[in-house]
N, CA, C and O atoms as a DFTB+ gen file, in Angstrom:
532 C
 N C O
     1  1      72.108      56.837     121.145
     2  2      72.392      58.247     120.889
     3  2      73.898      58.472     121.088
     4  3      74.426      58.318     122.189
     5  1      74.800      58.965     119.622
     6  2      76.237      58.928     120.408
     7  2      76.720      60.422     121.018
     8  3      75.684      60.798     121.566
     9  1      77.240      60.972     121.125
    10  2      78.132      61.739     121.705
    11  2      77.349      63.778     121.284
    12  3      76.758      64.594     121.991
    13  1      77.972      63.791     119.303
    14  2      77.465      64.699     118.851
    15  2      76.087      65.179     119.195
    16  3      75.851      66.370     119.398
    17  1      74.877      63.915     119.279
    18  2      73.783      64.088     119.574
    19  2      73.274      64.247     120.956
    20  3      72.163      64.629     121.324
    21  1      74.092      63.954     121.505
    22  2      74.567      64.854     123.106
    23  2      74.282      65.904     123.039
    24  3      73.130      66.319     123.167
    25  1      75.262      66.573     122.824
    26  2      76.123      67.992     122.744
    27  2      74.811      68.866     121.839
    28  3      74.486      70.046     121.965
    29  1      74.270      67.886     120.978
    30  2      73.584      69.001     120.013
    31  2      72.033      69.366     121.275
    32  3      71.663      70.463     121.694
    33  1      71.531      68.175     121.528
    34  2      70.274      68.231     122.764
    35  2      70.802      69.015     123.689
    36  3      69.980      69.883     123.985
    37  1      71.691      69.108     124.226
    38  2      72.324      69.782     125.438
    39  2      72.015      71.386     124.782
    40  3      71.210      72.175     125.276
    41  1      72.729      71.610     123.745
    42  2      72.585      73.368     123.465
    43  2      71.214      73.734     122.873
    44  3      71.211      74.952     122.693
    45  1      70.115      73.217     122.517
    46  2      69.054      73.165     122.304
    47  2      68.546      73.984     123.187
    48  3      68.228      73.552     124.295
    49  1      68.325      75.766     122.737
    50  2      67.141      76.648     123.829
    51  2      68.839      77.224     124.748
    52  3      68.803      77.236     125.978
    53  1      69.636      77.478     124.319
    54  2      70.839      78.106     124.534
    55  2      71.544      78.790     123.524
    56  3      71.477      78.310     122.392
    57  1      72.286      79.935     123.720
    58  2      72.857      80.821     123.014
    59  2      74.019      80.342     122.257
    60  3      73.955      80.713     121.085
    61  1      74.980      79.697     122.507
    62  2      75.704      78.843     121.531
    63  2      77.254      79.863     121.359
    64  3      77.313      80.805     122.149
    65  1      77.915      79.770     120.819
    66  2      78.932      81.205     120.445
    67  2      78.248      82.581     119.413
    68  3      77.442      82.580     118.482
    69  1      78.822      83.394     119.931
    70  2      78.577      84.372     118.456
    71  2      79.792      85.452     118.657
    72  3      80.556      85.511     119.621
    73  1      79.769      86.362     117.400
    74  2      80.971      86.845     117.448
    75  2      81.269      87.592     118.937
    76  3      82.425      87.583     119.358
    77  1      80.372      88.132     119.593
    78  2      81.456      88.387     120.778
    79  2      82.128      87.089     121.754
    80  3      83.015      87.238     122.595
    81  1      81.677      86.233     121.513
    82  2      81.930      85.038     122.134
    83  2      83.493      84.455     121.503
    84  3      84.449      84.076     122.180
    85  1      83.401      84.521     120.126
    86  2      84.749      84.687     119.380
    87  2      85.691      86.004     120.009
    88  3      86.815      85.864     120.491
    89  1      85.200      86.867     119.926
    90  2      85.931      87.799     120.758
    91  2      86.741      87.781     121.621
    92  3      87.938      88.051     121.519
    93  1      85.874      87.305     122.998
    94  2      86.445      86.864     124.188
    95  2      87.247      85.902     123.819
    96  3      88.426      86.248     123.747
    97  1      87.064      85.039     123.614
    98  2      88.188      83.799     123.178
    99  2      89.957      83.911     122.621
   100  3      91.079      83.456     122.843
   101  1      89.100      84.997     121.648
   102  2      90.833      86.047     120.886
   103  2      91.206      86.711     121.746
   104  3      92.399      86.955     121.563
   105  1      90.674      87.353     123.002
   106  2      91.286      88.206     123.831
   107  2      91.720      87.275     125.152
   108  3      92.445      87.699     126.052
   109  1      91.226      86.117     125.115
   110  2      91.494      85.140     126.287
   111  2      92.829      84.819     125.616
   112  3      93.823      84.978     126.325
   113  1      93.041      84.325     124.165
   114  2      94.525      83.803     123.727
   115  2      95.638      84.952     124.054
   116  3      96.771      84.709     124.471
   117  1      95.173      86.082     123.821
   118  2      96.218      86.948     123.511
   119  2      96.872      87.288     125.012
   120  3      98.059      87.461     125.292
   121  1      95.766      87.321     125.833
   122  2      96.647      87.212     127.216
   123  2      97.384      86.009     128.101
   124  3      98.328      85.858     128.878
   125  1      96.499      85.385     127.570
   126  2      97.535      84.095     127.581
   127  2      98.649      84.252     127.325
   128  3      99.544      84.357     128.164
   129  1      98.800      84.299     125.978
   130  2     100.451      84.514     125.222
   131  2     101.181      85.951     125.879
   132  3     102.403      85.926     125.736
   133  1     100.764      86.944     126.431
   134  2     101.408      88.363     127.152
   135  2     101.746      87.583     128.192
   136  3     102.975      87.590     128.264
   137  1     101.228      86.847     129.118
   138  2     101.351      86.449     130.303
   139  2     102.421      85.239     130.133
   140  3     103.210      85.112     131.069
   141  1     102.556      84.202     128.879
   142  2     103.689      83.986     128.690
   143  2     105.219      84.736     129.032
   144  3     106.182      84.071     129.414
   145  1     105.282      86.521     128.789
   146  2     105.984      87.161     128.508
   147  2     106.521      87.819     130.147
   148  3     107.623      87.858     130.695
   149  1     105.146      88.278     130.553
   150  2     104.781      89.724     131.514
   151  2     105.099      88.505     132.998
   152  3     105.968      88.814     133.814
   153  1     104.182      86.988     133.196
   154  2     104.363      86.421     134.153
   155  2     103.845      87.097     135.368
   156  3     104.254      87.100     136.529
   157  1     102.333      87.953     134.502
   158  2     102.226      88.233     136.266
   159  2     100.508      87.669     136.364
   160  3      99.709      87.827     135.441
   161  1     100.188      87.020     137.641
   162  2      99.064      86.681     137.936
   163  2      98.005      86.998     137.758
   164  3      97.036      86.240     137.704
   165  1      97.998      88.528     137.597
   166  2      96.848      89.091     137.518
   167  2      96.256      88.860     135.748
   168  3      95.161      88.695     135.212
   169  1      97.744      88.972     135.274
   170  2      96.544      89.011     133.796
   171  2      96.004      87.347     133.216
   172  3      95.387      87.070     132.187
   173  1      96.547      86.366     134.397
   174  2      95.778      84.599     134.191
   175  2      94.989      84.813     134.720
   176  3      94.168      83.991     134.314
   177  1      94.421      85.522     135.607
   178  2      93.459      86.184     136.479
   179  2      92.375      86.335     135.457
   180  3      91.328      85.786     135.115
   181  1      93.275      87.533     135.079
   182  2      91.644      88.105     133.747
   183  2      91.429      87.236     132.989
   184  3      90.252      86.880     133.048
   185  1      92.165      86.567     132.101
   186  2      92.124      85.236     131.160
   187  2      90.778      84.802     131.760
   188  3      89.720      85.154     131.238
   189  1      90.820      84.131     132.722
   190  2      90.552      82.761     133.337
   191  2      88.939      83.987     133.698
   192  3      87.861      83.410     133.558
   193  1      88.898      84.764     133.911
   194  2      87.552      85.600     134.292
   195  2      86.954      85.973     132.844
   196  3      85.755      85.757     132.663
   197  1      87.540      86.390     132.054
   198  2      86.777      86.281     130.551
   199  2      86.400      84.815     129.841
   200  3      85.369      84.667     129.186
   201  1      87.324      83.810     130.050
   202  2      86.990      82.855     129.776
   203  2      85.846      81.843     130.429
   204  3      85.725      80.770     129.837
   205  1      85.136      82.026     131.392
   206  2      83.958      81.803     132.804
   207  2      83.061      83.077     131.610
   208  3      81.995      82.683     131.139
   209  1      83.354      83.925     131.371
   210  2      82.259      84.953     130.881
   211  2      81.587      84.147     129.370
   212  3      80.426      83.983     128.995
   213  1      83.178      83.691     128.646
   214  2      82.810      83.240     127.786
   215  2      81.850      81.838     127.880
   216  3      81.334      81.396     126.853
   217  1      81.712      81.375     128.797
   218  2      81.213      79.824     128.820
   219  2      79.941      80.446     129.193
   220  3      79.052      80.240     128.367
   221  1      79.496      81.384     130.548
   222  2      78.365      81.480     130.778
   223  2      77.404      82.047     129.375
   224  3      76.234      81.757     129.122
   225  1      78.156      82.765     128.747
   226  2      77.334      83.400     127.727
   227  2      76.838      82.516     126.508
   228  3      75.730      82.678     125.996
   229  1      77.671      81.655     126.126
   230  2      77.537      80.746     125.579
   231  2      76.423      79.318     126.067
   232  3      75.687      78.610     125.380
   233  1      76.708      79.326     127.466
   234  2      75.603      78.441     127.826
   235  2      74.321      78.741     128.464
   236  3      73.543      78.014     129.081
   237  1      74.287      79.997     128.168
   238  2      72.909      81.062     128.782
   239  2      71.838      80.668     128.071
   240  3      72.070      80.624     126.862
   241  1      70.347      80.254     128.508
   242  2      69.283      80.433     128.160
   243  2      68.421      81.432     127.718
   244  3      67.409      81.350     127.022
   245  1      69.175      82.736     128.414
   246  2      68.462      83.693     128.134
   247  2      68.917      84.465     126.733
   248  3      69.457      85.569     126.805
   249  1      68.746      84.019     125.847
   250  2      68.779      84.711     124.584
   251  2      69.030      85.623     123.785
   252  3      69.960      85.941     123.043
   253  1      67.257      86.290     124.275
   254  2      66.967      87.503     124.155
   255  2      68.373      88.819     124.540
   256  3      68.716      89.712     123.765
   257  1      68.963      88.549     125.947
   258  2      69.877      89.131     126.628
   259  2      71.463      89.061     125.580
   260  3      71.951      90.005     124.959
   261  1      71.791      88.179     125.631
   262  2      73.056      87.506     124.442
   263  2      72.669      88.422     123.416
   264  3      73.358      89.439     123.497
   265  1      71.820      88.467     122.460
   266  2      71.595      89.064     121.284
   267  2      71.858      90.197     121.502
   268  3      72.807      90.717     120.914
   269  1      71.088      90.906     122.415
   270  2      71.481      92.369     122.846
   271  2      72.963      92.356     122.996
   272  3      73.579      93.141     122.275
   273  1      73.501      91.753     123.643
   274  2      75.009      92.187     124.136
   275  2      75.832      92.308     122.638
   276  3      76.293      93.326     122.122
   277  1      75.849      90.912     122.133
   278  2      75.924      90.864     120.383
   279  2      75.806      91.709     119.643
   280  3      76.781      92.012     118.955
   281  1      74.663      92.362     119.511
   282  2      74.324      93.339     118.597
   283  2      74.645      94.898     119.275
   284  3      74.291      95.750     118.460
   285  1      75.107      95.400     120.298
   286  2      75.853      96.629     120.740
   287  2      77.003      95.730     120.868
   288  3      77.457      96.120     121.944
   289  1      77.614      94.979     120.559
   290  2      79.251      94.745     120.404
   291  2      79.082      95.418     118.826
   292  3      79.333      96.543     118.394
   293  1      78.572      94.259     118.224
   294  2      78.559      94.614     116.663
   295  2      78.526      96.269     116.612
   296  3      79.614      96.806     116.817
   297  1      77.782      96.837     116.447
   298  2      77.457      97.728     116.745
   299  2      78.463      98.838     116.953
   300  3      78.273      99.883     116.330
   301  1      79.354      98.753     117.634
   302  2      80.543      99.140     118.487
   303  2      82.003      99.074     117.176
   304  3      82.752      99.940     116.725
   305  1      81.885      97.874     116.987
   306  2      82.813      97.231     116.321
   307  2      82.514      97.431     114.780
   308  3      83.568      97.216     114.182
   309  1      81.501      97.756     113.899
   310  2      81.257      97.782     112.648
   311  2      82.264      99.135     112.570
   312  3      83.491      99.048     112.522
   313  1      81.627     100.205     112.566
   314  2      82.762     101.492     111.943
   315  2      84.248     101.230     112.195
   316  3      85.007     101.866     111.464
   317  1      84.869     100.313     113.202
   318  2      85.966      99.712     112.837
   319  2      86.485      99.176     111.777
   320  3      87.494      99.660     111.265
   321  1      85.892      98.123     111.300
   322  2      85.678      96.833     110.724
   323  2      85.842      97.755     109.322
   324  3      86.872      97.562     108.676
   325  1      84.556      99.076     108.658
   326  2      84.738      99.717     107.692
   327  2      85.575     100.265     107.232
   328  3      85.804     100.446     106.036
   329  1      86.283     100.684     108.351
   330  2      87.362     101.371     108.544
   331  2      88.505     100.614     107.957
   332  3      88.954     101.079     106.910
   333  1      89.110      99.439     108.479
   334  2      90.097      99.095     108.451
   335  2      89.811      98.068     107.093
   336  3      90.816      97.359     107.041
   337  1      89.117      97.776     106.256
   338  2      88.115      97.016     105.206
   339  2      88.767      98.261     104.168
   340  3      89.550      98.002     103.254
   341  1      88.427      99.238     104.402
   342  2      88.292     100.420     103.334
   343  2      89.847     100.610     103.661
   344  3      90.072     100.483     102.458
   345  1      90.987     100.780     104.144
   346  2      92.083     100.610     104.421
   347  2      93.232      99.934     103.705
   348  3      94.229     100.435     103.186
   349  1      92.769      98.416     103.825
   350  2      92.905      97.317     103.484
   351  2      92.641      97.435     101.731
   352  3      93.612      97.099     101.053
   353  1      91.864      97.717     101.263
   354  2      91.305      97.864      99.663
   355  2      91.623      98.840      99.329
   356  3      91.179      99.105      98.212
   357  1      92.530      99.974      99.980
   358  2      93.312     101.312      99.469
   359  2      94.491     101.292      99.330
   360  3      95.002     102.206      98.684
   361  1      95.462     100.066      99.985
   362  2      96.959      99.202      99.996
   363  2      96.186      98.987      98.404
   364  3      96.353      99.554      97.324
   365  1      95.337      97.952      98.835
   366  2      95.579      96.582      97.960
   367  2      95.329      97.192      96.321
   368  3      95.721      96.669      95.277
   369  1      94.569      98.430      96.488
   370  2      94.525      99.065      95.051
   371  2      95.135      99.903      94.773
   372  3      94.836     100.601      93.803
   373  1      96.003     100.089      95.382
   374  2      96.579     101.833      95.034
   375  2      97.421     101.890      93.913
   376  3      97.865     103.009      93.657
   377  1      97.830     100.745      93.006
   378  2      98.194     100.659      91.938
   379  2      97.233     101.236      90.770
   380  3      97.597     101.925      89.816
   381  1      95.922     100.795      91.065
   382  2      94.609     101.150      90.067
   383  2      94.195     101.899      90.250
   384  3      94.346     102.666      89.299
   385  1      93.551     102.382      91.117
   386  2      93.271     103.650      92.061
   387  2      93.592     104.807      92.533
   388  3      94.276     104.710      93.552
   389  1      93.301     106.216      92.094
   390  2      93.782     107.648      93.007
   391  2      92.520     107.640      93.987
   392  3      91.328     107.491      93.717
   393  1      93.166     107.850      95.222
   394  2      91.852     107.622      96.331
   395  2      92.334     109.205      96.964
   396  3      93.505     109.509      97.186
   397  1      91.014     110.204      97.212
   398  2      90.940     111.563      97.324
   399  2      90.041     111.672      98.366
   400  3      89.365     110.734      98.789
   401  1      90.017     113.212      98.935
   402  2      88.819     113.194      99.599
   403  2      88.117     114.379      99.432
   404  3      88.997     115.164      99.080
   405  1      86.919     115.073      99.476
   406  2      86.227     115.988      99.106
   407  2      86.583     117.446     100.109
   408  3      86.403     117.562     101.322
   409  1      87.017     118.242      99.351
   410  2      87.105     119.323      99.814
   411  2      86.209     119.856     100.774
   412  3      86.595     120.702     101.581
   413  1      84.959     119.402     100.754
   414  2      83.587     120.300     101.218
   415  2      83.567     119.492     102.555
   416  3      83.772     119.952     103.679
   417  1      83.263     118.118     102.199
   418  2      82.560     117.120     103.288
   419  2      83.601     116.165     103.761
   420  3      83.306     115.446     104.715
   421  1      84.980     116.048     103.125
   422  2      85.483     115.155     102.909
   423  2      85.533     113.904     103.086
   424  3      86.255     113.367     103.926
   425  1      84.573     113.161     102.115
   426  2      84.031     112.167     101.799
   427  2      85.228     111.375     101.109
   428  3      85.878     112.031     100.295
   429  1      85.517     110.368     101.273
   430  2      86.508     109.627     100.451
   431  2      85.951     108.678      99.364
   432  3      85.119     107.773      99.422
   433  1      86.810     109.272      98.189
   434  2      86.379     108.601      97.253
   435  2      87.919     108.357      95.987
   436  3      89.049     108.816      96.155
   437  1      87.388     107.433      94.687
   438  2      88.305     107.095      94.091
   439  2      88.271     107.397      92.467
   440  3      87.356     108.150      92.134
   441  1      88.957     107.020      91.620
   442  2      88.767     107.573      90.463
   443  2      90.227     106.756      90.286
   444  3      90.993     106.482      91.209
   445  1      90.416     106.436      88.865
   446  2      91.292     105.301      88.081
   447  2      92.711     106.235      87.862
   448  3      92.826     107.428      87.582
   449  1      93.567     105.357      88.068
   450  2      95.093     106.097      87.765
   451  2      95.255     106.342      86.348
   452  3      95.010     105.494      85.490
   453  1      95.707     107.617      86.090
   454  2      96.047     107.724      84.617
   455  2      95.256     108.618      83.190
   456  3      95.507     108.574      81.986
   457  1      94.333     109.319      83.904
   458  2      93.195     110.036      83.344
   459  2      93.162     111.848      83.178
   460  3      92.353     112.646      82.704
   461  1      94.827     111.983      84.008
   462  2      95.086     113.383      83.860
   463  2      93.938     114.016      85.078
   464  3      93.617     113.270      86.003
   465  1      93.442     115.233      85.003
   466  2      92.676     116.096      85.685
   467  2      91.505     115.821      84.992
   468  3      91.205     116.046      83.819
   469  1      90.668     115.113      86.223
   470  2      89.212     114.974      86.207
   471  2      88.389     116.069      86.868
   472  3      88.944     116.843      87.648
   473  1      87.377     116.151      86.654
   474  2      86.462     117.222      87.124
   475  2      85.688     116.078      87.862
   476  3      85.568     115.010      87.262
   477  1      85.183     116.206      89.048
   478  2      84.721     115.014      90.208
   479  2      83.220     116.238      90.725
   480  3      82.972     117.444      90.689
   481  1      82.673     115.159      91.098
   482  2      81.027     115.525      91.609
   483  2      80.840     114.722      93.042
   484  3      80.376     113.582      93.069
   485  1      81.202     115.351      94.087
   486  2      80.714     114.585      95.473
   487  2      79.539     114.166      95.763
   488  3      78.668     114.967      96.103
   489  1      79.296     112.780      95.678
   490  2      77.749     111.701      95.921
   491  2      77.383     112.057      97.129
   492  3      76.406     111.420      97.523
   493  1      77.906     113.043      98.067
   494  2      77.317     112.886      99.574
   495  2      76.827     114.800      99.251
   496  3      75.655     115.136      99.422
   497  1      77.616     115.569      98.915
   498  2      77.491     117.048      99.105
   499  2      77.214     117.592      97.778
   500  3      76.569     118.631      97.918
   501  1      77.441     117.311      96.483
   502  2      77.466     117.986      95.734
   503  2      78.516     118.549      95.083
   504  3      78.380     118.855      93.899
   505  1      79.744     118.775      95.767
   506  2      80.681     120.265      95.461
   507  2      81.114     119.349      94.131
   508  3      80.895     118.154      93.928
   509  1      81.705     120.184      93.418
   510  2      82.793     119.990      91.520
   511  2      83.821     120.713      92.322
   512  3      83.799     121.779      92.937
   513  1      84.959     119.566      92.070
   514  2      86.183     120.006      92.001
   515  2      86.858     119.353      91.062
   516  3      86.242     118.377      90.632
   517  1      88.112     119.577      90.495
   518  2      89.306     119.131      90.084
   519  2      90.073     118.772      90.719
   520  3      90.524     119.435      91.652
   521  1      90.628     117.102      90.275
   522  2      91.769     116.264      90.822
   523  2      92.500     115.985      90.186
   524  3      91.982     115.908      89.072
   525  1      94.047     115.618      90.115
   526  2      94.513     114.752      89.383
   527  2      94.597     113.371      89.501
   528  3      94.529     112.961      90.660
   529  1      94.721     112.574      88.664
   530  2      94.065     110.929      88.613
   531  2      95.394     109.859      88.376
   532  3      95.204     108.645      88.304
C-alpha cells in the first residue's frame, strides 16, 4: 500500500476541506503576510489558532456538524458572492449594456446600448417606465 493510499484510508468517514476550510486557509495567509508588516504576536497568534481550527475541522468525524457550519458560511457568504458576480459583469459589459434600476422596487436590470428610449416592464413589480438605452 503506498503513501496516497494512506492518506486516502486515513480520511475515509472524515470531513476533508470545504469551502470554509478554504476560507480559513485564505485568512490564515493573509495574516501571515500583515504580520510580515504589523510584527506583532498576537496576530501569529490568531494565524496559528485558525489554522488548529482549520485542521480540526477538516479532520472531524463528525460530519453532520461540518456541513452545518459549511452551509451557514455559504449561506452568509452567497448574497456577497451575487453581489460582487453582478458587479464584476456590469464593468465587464458596460460597453453592451445600459444597466438601470426600477423606479418602484428598484430592481436592477439591463437593456442593450443604442436603442434610444425604451419603454421597460419590471419582472419583479410590474411598473412601465421609460429609459434611455
Amino acid at each position: 500500500m503506498n503513501f496516497k493510499d494512506k492518506i486516502r484510508n486515513f480520511m475515509i468517514g472524515r470531513n476533508g476541506h470545504d469551502e470554509l476550510n478554504f476560507f480559513i486557509i485564505g485568512l490564515v495567509g493573509v495574516l501571515l503576510i500583515v504580520n510580515i508588516f504589523a510584527k506583532k504576536s498576537f496576530i501569529l497568534t490568531l494565524a496559528l489558532v485558525f489554522l488548529i481550527y482549520s485542521y480540526y475541522r477538516a479532520l472531524s468525524k463528525d460530519i453532520s456538524a461540518r456541513q452545518d457550519e459549511n452551509k451557514k458560511f455559504l449561506d452568509t457568504v452567497e448574497p456577497l458572492r451575487k453581489k460582487f458576480n453582478f458587479s464584476k459583469n456590469k464593468v465587464k459589459n458596460r460597453k453592451v449594456y445600459k444597466y438601470f434600476k426600477c423606479p418602484k422596487c428598484g430592481l436592477q436590470m439591463k437593456a442593450p446600448r443604442g436603442k434610444g428610449k425604451i419603454l421597460v416592464t419590471c419582472k419583479k413589480c410590474g411598473e412601465k417606465f421609460t429609459t434611455e438605452s
